[in-house]
C-alpha positions as CSV (number, residue, x, y, z in Angstrom):
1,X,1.5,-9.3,-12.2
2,X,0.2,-6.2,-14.1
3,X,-1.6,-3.6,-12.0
4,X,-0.8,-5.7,-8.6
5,X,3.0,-5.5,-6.6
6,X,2.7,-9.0,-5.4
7,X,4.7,-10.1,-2.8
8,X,8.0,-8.3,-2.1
9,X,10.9,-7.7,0.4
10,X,11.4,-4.1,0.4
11,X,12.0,-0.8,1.8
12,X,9.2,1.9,2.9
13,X,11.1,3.7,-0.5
14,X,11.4,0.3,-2.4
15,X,7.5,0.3,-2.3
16,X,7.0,3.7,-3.3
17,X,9.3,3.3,-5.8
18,X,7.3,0.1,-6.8
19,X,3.5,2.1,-6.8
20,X,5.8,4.8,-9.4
21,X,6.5,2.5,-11.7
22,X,3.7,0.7,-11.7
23,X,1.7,4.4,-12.7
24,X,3.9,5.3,-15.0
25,X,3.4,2.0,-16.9
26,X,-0.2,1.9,-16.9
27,X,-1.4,2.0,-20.8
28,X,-4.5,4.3,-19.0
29,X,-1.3,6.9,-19.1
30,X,-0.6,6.5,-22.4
31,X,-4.3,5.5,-24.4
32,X,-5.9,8.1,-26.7
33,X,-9.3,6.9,-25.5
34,X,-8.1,8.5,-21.7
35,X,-9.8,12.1,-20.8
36,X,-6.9,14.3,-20.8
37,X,-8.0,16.0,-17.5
38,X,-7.5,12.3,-16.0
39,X,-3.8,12.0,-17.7
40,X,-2.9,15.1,-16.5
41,X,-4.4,14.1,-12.7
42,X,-2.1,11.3,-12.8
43,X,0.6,12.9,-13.9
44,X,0.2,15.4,-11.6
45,X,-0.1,12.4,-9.1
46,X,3.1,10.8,-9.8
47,X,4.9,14.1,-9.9
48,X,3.9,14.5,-6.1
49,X,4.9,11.0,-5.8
50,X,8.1,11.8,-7.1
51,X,9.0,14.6,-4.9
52,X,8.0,12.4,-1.8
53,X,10.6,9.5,-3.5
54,X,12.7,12.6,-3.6
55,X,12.7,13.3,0.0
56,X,11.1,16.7,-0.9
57,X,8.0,16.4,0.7
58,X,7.5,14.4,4.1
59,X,4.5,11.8,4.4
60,X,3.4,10.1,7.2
61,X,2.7,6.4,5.6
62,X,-0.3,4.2,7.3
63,X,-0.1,0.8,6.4
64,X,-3.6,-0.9,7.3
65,X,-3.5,-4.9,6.3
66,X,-7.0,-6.2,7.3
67,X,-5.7,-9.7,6.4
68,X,-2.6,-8.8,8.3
69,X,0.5,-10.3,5.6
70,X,2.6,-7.5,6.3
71,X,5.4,-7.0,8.2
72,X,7.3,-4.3,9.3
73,X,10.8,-4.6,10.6
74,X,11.7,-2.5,13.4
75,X,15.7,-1.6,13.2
76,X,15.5,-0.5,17.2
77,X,13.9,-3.7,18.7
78,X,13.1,-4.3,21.8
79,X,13.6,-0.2,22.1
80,X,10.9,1.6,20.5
81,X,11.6,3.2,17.4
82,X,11.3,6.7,16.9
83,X,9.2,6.6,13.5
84,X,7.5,3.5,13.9
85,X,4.0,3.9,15.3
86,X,2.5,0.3,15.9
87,X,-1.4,0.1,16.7
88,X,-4.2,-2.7,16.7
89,X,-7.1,-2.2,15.5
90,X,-10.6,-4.4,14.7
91,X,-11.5,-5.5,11.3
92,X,-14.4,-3.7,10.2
93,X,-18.0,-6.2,9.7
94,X,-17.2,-5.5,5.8
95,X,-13.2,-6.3,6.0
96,X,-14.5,-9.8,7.4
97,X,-17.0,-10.6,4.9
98,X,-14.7,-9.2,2.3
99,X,-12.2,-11.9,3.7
100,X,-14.5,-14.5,4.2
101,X,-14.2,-14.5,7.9
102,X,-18.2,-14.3,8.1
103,X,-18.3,-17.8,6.9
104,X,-15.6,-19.6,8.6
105,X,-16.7,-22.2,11.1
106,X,-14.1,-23.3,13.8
107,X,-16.6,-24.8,16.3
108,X,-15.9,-28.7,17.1
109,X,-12.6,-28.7,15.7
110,X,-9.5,-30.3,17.2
């Protein structure tokens, strides 16, 4: 789907490689109604983009998935892995009503 990635089975580098792509194809880049001060922020964007896809620059990558569909393998299981930071955290009052939580009745249910 244009401007989405959907659902895919891929590497930390697959994904970045996905977010590229998906940049770099956006008519915004290419339209002669677009600022030029924002073409050139993207493309300055995607070149920093690049050099991380490079393995130029390190980033530390936070993946926060209020609905929580994510997964992310860890290679060393059980053992901890050395790069893989897992935390838990509370949806925020707005992630909930953004997800329709707020609504959602389980009372009486069986």
């Amino acid at each position: 789907t244009p401007s989405t990635l959907g659902s895919s089975f891929t590497t930390v580098e697959g994904l970045l490689q996905l977010i590229y792509e998906q940049l770099a194809q956006n008519p915004f880049m290419h339209s002669e109604d677009s600022a030029t001060s924002d073409q050139r922020s993207m493309q300055s964007f995607l070149s920093k983009l690049q050099d991380v896809l490079d393995g130029k620059v390190d980033v530390v990558i936070v993946l926060e998935d209020p609905a929580g569909n994510s997964y992310v393998q860890d290679l060393y299981a059980p053992d901890p892995g050395p790069y893989l930071q897992k935390s838990r955290f509370e949806r925020t009052e707005e992630q909930k009503e953004e997800l329709g939580l707020n609504d959602m009745h389980t009372e009486g249910f069986s």
